[in-house]
VOGU-3710 file (C-alpha; in Angstrom, 3 decimals, decimal comma):
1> xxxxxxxxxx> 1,414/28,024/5,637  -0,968/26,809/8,720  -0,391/26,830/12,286  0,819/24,289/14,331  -1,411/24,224/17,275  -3,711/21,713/15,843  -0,719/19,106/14,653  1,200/16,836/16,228  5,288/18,316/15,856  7,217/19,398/17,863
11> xxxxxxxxxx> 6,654/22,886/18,201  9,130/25,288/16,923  8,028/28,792/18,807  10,465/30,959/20,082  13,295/28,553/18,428  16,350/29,884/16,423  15,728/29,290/12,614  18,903/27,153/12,395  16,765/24,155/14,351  13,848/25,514/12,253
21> xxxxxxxxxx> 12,450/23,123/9,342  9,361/23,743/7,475  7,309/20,520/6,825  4,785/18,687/4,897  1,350/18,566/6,427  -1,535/16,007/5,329  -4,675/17,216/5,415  -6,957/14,282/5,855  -10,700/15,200/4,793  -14,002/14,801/2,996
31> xxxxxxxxxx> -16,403/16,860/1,606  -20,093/17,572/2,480  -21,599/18,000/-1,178  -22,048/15,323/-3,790  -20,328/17,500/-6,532  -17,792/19,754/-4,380  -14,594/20,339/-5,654  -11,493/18,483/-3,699  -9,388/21,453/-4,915  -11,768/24,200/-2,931
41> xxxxxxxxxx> -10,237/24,259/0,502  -13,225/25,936/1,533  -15,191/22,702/1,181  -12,820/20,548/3,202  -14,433/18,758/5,954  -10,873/17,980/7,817  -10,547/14,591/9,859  -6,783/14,442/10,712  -3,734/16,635/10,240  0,099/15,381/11,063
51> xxxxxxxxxx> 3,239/16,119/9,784  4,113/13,808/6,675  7,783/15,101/5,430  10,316/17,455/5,792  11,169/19,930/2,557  15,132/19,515/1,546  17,101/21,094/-0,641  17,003/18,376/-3,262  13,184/18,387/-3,711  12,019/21,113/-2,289
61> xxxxxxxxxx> 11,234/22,779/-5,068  8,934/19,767/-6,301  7,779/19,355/-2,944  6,125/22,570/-2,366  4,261/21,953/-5,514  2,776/18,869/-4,563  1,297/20,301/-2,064  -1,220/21,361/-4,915  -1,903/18,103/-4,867  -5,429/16,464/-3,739
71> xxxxxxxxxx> -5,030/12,461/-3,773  -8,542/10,140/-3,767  -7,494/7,447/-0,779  -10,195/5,636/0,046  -14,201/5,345/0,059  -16,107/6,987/3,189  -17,543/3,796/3,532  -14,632/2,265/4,177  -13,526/4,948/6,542  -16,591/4,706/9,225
81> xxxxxxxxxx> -16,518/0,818/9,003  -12,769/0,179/10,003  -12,852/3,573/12,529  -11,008/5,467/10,430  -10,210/8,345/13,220  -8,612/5,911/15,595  -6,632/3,298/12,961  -3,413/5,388/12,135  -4,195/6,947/8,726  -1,172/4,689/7,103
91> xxxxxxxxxx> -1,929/1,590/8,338  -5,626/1,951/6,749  -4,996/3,235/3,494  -2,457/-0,366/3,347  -5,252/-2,212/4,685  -7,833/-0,781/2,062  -4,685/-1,551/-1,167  -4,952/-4,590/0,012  -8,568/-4,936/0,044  -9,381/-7,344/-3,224
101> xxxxxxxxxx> -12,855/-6,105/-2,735  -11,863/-2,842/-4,604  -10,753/-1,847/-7,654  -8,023/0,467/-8,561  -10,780/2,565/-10,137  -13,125/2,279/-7,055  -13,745/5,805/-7,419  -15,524/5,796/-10,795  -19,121/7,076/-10,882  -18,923/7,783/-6,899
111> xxxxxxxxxx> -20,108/11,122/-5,777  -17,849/13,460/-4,041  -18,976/13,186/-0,681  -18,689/9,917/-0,439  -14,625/9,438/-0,864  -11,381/10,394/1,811  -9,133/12,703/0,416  -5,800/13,935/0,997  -4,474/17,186/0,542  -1,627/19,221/1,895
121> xxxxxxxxxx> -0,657/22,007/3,531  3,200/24,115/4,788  4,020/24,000/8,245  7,015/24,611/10,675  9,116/22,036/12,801  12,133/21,564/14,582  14,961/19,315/13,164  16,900/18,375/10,216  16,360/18,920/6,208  15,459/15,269/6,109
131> xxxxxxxxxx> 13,545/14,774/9,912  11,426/16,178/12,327  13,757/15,663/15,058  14,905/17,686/18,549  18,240/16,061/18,706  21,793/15,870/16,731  23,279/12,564/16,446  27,190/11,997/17,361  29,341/9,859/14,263  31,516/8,032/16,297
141> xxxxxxxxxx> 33,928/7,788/13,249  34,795/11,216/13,214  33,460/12,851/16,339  30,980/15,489/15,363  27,354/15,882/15,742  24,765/16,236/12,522  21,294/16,360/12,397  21,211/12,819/10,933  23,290/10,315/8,965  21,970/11,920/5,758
151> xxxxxxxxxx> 23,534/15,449/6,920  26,754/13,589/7,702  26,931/11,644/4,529  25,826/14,942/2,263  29,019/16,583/3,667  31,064/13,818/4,975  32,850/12,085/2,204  35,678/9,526/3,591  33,361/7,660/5,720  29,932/7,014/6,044
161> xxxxxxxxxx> 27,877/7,720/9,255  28,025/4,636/11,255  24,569/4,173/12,489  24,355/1,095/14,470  27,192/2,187/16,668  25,431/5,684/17,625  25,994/6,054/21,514  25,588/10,254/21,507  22,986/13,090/21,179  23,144/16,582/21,506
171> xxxxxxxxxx> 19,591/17,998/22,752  18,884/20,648/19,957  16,690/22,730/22,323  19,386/23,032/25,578  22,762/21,711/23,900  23,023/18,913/26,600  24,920/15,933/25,261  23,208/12,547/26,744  22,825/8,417/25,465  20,643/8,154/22,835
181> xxxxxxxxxx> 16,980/8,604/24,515  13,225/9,931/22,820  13,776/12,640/25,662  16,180/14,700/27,101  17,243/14,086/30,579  17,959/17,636/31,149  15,557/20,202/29,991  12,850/17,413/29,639  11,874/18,342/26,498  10,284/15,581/23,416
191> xxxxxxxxxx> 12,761/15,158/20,868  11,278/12,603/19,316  8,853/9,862/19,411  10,036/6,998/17,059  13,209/4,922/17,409  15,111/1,427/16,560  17,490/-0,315/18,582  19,431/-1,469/15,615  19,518/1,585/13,479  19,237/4,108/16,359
201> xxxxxxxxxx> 17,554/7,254/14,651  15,939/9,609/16,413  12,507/11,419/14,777  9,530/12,612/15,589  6,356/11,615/13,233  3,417/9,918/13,978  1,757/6,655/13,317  -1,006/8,492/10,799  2,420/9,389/8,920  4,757/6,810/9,337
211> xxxxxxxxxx> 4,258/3,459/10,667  7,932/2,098/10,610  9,382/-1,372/11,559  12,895/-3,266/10,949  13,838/-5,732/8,364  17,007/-7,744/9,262  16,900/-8,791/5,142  16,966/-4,983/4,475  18,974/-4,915/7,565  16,817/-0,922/7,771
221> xxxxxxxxxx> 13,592/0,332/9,027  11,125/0,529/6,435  7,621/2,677/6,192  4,739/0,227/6,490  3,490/-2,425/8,499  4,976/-5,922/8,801  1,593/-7,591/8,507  0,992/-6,289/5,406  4,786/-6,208/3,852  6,996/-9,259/2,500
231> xxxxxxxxxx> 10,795/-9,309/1,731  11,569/-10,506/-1,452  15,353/-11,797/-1,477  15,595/-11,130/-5,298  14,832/-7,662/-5,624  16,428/-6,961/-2,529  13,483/-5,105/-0,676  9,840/-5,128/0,746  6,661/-4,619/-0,921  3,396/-5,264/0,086
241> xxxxxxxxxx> 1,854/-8,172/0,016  -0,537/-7,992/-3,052  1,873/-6,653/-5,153  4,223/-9,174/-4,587  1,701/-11,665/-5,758  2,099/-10,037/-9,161  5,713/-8,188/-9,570  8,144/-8,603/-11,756  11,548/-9,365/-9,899  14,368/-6,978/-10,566
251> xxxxxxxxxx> 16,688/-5,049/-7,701  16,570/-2,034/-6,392  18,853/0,594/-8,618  18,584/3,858/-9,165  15,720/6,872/-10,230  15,937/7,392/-14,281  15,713/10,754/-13,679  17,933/11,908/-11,660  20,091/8,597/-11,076  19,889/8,775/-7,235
261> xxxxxxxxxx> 20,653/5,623/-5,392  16,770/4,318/-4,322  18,464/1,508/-1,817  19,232/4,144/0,428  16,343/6,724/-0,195  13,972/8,198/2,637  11,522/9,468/-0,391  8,598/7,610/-1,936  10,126/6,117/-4,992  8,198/3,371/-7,386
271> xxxxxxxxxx> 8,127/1,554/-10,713  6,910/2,586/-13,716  4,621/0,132/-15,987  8,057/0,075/-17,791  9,425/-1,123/-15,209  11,920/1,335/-14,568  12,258/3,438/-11,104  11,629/6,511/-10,049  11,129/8,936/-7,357  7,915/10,497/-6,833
281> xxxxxxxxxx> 9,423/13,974/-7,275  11,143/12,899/-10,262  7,799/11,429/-11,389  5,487/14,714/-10,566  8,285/17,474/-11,992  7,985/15,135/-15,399  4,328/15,317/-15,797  4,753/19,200/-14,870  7,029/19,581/-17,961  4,717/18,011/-20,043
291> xxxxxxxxxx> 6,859/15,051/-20,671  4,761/11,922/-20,782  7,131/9,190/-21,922  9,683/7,415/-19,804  13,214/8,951/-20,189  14,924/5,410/-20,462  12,599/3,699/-22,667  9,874/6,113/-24,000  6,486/4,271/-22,916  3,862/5,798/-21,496
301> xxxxxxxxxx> 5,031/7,443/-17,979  1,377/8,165/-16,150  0,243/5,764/-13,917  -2,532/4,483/-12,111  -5,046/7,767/-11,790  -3,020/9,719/-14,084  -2,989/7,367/-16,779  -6,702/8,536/-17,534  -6,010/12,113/-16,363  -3,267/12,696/-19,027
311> xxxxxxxxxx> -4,598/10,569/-21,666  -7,517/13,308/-21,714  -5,763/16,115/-21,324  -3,838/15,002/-24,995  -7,367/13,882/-25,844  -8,539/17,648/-25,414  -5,061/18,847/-27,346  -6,098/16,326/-30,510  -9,505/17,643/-30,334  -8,512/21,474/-30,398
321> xxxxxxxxxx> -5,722/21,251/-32,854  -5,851/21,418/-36,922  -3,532/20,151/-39,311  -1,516/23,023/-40,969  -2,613/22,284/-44,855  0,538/22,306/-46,043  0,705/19,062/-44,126  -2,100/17,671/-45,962  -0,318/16,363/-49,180  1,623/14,518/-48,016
331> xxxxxxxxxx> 1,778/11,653/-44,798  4,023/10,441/-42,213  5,017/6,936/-40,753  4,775/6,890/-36,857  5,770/4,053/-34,343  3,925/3,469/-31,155  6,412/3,116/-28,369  4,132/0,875/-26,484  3,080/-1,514/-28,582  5,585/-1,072/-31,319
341> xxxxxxxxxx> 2,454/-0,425/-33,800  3,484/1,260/-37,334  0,676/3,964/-38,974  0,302/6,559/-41,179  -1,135/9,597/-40,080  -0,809/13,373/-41,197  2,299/15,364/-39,261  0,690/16,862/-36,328  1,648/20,620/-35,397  2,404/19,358/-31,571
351> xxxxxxxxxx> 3,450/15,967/-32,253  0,343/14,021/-30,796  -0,447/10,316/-32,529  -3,251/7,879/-31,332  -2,524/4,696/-31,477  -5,286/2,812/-32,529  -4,074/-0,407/-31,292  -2,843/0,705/-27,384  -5,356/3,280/-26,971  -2,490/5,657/-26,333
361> xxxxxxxxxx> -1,005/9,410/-26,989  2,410/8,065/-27,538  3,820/8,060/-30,298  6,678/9,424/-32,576  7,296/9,833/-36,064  9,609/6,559/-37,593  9,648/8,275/-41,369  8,733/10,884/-43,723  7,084/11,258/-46,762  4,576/8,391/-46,947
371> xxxxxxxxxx> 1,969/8,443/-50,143  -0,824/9,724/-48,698  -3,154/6,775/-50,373  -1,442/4,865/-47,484  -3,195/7,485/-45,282  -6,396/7,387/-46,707  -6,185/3,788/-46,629  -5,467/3,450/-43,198  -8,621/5,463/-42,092  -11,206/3,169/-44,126
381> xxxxxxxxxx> -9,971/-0,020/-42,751  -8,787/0,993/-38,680  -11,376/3,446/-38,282  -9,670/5,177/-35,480  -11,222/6,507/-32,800  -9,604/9,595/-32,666  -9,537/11,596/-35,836  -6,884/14,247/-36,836  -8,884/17,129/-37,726  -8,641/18,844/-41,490
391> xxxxxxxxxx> -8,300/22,221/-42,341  -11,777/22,630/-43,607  -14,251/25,583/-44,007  -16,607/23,485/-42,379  -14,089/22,667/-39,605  -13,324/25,879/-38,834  -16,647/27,590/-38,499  -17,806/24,542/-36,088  -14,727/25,411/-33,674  -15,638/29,164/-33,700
401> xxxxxxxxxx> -19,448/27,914/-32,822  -18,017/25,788/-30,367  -15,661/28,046/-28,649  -17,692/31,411/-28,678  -20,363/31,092/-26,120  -21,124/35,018/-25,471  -23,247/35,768/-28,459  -25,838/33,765/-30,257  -24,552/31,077/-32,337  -26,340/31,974/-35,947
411> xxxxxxxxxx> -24,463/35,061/-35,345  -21,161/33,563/-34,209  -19,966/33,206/-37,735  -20,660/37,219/-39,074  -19,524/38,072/-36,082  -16,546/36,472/-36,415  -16,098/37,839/-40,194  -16,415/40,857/-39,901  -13,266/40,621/-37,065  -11,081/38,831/-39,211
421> xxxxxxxxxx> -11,908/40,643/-42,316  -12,500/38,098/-44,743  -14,869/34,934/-45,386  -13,764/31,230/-44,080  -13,314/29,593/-47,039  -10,725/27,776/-48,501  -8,656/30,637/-49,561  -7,738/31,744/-46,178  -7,151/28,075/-44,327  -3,649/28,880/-43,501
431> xxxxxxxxxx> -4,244/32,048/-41,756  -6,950/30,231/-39,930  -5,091/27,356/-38,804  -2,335/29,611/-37,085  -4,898/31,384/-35,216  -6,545/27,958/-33,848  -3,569/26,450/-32,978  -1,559/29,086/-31,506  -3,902/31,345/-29,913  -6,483/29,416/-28,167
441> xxxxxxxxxx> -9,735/31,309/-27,411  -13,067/30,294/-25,555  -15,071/33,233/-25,815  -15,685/36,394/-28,572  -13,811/39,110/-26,554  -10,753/36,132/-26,115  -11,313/36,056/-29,514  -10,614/39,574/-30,949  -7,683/39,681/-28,631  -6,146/36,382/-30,028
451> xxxxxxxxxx> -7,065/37,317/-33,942  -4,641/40,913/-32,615  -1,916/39,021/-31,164  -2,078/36,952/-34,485  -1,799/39,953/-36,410  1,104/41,736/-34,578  2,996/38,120/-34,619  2,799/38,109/-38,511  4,410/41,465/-38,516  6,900/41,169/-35,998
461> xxxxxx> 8,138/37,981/-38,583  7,459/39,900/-41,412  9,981/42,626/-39,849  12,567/40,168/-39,054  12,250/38,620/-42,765  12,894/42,310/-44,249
//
């Protein structure tokens, strides 16, 4: 967590913790070196800080781990010609999406130093579990005050929180009850610094987080700027501009992972290349699991940056991993789920297929028990780029030579022999394949401590067999 003093929130010292909420900070920053690490704080070179969201129950487990989180937003370039400390951080990070000078992969091949970033750090506010806020609001259905609709409609069940007839606040920092005003007539005290006269909220973030007008078609207040945001009638909400050049219509439903209602939401939501919706939290907690493939219909989930980012990662996986030779005689049928392509490949021990076709990880086995002719077919006339690798003598002593750095490499294999306690040959393949697959190493002492894990695993089973 990082103080306060140097952000723009109302300030929570000396407050009871019941008014307390902790918050999302953006870190706005660059770095001085050409090939410094985004994810070394040390190296940050920090431009702005504000508040960007308040943790809640329902993703604050998510949230806190997107903090890890570094995002590439825009080139420094960019930043010094369109005064990037005085334009509100939001509104030029819209203007720059909708820059058709740049592509989405503007950051290719461009050193370190010369790109914005956006990190993010824990901090501590006053309000709400959904705003940054020094006020309650009064329901004039039922009478009582809550920190927002959202409060009165997570408890509130037989009406909803009527917020265009909101008259009444309740100053959280002196209990004074007052019309709806950004300050509080008594103890003079901020409670908040954004407002609309139709929806009549009261919170307190500024224009670097949220830049917020009102759509009558919405008939809400929506994050963005007008200029560069369009209504479209058919999906039932805005967008910006360039993507409406572009989108495919369909309304506004709910996330497809944890159905909530995404009319309604206060949390970045957005489609998949599916198609289908989903929150950002939903989205991030996915990828975390190591599930790549859209819960509804089972194409690839990444998108934009992470499209590459994951693709390599399963890449890596592919390259690491050795099929287990009793998977050798025979092949498998699998079907892409992008593209709909049908191959033959050998039955991976993690389920990873490359679709020659796509260019994707993601695919799933349709049928067992192909001839493997098919197989061997299929290599001579696709050529695929990436290879499943074969449980080989030759295989394996190239991934001990390329995984053992910390002794020479014409002793690597001796070495490695005299560990294991037998040759790597042909005859002991299956032992070998275990070890590669299951017990990842990357140095000699790694190693030995892998080939003993290996060993005690074999007779823990062997125990449990008896």
């Amino acid at each position: 967590m990082i103080a306060n003093q140097h952000i723009n929130v109302l300030d929570p010292s000396g407050q009871p913790d019941h008014i307390k909420n902790d918050i999302i900070i953006s870190v706005v920053f660059k770095l001085n070196g050409p090939n410094d690490s985004r994810f070394d704080k040390t190296k940050w070179q920090i431009l702005k800080q504000f508040a960007s969201e308040v943790i809640c129950k329902e993703f604050g487990i998510q949230q806190r781990k997107q903090c890890s989180n570094v995002y590439r937003k825009l080139p420094l370039k960019y930043w010094e010609q369109n005064n990037g400390m005085l334009v509100p951080f939001k509104k030029l990070v819209q203007m720059f999406e909708e820059d058709d000078n740049y592509s989405e992969n503007w950051f290719e091949n461009m050193p370190q130093n010369e790109q914005i970033y956006q990190g993010f750090e824990i901090g501590q506010s006053v309000g709400c579990e959904h705003y940054i806020t020094g006020c309650e609001l009064k329901c004039e259905t039922c009478g009582e005050f809550y920190g927002c609709r959202r409060c009165h409609d997570d408890i509130v069940s037989d009406h909803q929180f009527p917020r265009e007839k909101t008259q009444t606040i309740r100053c959280l920092f002196c209990q004074k009850e007052q019309p709806l005003s950004l300050k509080c007539e008594q103890c003079q005290r901020v409670l908040g610094c954004q407002t609309c006269p139709i929806c009549k909220y009261v919170q307190y973030f500024t224009d670097d987080a949220k830049l917020v007008y009102h759509c009558n078609s919405c008939k809400a207040c929506n994050i963005g700027t007008r200029e560069f945001s369009v209504h479209c009638d058919t999906c039932g909400t805005c967008m910006s501009k360039k993507f409406h050049k572009t989108h495919l219509c369909q309304s506004v439903g709910d996330c497809c992972v944890c159905l909530g209602d995404l009319r309604d939401t206060k949390y970045v939501w957005f489609r998949l290349g599916c198609g289908h919706q989903i929150h950002e939290s939903c989205y991030d907690a996915l990828l975390d699991q190591s599930q790549f493939k859209c819960p509804v219909c089972r194409k690839f989930l990444p998108i934009g940056e992470d499209i590459g980012i994951i693709g390599r990662h399963l890449q890596q996986i592919n390259k690491m991993t050795v099929i287990y030779p009793e998977q050798t005689h025979t092949a498998v049928k699998v079907e892409c789920w992008d593209c709909g392509n049908v191959f033959p490949q050998l039955e991976h021990p993690f389920g990873i297929y490359y679709c020659n076709k796509c260019k994707l990880f993601n695919c799933s086995i349709k049928d067992r028990f192909i001839d493997l002719q098919d197989y061997m077919a299929y290599l001579v006339i696709e050529n695929p780029i990436e290879r499943q690798n074969l449980p080989t003598p030759e295989y394996f002593k190239n991934h001990f030579i390329n995984n053992i750095h910390d002794i020479q490499e014409n002793e690597v294999i001796l070495e490695v022999e005299q560990v294991l306690g037998f040759s790597i040959d042909y005859q002991n393949v299956d032992q070998l394949a275990i070890l590669i697959n299951q017990f990842p190493f990357h140095s000699f002492q790694e190693f030995k401590m892998c080939y003993k894990k290996l060993i005690q695993f074999q007779a823990n089973q062997q125990n449990e067999d008896e």
